[in-house]
N, C-alpha and C positions, 0 to 999 in steps of 0.2 A: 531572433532579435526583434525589437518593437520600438517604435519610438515615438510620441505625441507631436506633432505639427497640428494639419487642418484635419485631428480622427487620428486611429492609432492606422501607423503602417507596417505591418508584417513581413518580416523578412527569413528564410529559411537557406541552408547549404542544400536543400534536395528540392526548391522549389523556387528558389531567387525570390525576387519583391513582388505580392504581392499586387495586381493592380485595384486593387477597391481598398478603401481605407474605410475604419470601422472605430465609429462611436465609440462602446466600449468594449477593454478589453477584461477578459474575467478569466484567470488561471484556476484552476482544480488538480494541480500536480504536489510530489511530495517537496519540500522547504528545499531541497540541495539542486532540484531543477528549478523552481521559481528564482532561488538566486541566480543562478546560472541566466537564466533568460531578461533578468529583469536587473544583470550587472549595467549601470549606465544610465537607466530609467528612473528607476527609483533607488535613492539610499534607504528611505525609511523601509522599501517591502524587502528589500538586499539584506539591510545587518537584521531583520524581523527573520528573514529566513536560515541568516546563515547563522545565527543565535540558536538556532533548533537541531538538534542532536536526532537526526534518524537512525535506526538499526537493522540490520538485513534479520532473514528467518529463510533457511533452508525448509521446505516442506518434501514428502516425498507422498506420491498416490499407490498404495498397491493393490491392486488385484488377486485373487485370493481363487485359487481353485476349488477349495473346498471350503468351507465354517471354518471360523476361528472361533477355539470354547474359550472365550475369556468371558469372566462373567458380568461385564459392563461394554455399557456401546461406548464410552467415553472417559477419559481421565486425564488429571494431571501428574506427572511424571518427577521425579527427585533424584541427584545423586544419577543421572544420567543424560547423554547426548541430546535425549526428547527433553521435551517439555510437555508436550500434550499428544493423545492419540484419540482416534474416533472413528467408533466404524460410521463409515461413509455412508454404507447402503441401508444402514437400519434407518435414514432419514422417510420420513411418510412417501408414499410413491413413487419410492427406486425399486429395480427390478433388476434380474440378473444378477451376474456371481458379485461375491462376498467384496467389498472394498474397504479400503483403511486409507484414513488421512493419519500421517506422520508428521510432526513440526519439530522441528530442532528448538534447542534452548535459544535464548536471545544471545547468550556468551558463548555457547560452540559456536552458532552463525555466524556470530563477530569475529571469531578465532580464526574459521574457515571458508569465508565469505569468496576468494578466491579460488577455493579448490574445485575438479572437476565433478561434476555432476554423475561420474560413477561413482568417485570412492564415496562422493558424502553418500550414496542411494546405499552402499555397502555398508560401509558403517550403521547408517541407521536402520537398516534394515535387521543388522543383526544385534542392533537392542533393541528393538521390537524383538525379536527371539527371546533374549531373554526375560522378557514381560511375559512370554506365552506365545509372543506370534506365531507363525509358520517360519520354517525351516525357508532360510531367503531364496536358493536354489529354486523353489515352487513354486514362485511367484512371479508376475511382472510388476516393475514399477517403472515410475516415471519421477523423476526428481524436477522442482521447480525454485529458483531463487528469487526471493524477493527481497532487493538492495535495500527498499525503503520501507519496510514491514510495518515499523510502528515508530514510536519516537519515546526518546527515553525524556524529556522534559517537557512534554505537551501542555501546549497553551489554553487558556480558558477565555478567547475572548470572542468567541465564533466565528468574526473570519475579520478578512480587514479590507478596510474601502478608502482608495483617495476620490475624495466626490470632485475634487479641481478635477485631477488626471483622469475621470473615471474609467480607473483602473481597480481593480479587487481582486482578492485570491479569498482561497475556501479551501475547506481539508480535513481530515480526523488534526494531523497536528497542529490545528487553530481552537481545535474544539474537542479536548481531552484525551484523545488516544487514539477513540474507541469506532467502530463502525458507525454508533449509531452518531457519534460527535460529527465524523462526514458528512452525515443526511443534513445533521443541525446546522452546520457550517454552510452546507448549499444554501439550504432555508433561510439563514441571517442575511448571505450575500444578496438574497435574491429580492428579500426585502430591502436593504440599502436599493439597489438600481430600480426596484419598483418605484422608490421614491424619488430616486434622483428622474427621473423618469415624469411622474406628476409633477415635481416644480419647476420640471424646464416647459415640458404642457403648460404649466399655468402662466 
């Protein structure tokens, strides 16, 4: 929790209230925790966040005892569980055995967002089989859920600043989707408090 008096004061359940109260404060989390934290604070960043539809993406990493002959280090996937694979380790500068990143569809993730992190590593393991991967039995994996993956309606406005409250949030979903909209989304925020910053100096 946070609230504006004299500075924002910081409140947590794992850490109590905060004794130093802070200028501003600046969020870089996904839409359904910024609402969450900033219920009470602000309406306009609350219905801004909870307006934004994020999606989970089941990933799995596996390990690969020997080559996989498929004849690309990367693709996208149709008409199955995946949606994208990539060998890992053909990236410049990796070393060591063979690796593959596995990513679920956005609509299997959605479907099984809950289940445990064996069956989905099974499941997708064995459609990577059928693409050509290795026999799932040969491998290690390790399965990873991401709640808030990407956003199915991302916003285009880089990021958003109350200069009263100076309060701000940043994110891929303020700023198109994508990785590189995050970077952009820092960038714009950082610019607002740059400035808010120079006219309180002046």
């Amino acid at each position: 929790q946070a609230d504006m008096g004299d500075g924002w004061l910081l409140r947590s359940l794992e850490h109590g209230t905060e004794s130093l109260r802070y200028q501003t404060l600046l969020l870089a989390v996904p839409a359904p925790q910024a609402a969450q934290l900033l219920a009470g604070v602000s309406s306009e960043a609350t219905t801004l966040s909870n307006n934004t539809r994020m999606r989970a993406c089941w990933s799995v990493m596996v390990r690969c005892a020997h080559p996989v002959p498929l004849p690309v280090d990367g693709c996208l996937v149709e008409h199955s569980p995946l949606h994208w694979i990539a060998r890992d380790s053909s990236k410049p500068g990796r070393i060591g055995p063979e690796t593959w990143l596995l990513h679920a569809s956005g609509r299997w993730s959605e479907a099984h967002v809950e289940d445990d992190a064996a069956s989905v590593t099974a499941v997708l393991l064995k459609a990577f089989a059928k693409l050509g991967g290795p026999d799932p039995a040969s491998v290690q994996a390790t399965a990873h859920r991401w709640r808030y993956a990407d956003t199915a309606n991302p916003l285009n406005m880089g990021s958003w600043w109350d200069a009263a409250a100076s309060l701000g949030m940043s994110g891929d979903w303020l700023h198109n989707g994508t990785v590189e909209g995050a970077w952009l989304s820092g960038i714009s925020l950082a610019r607002h408090v740059h400035m808010a910053l120079l006219a309180h100096a002046g």
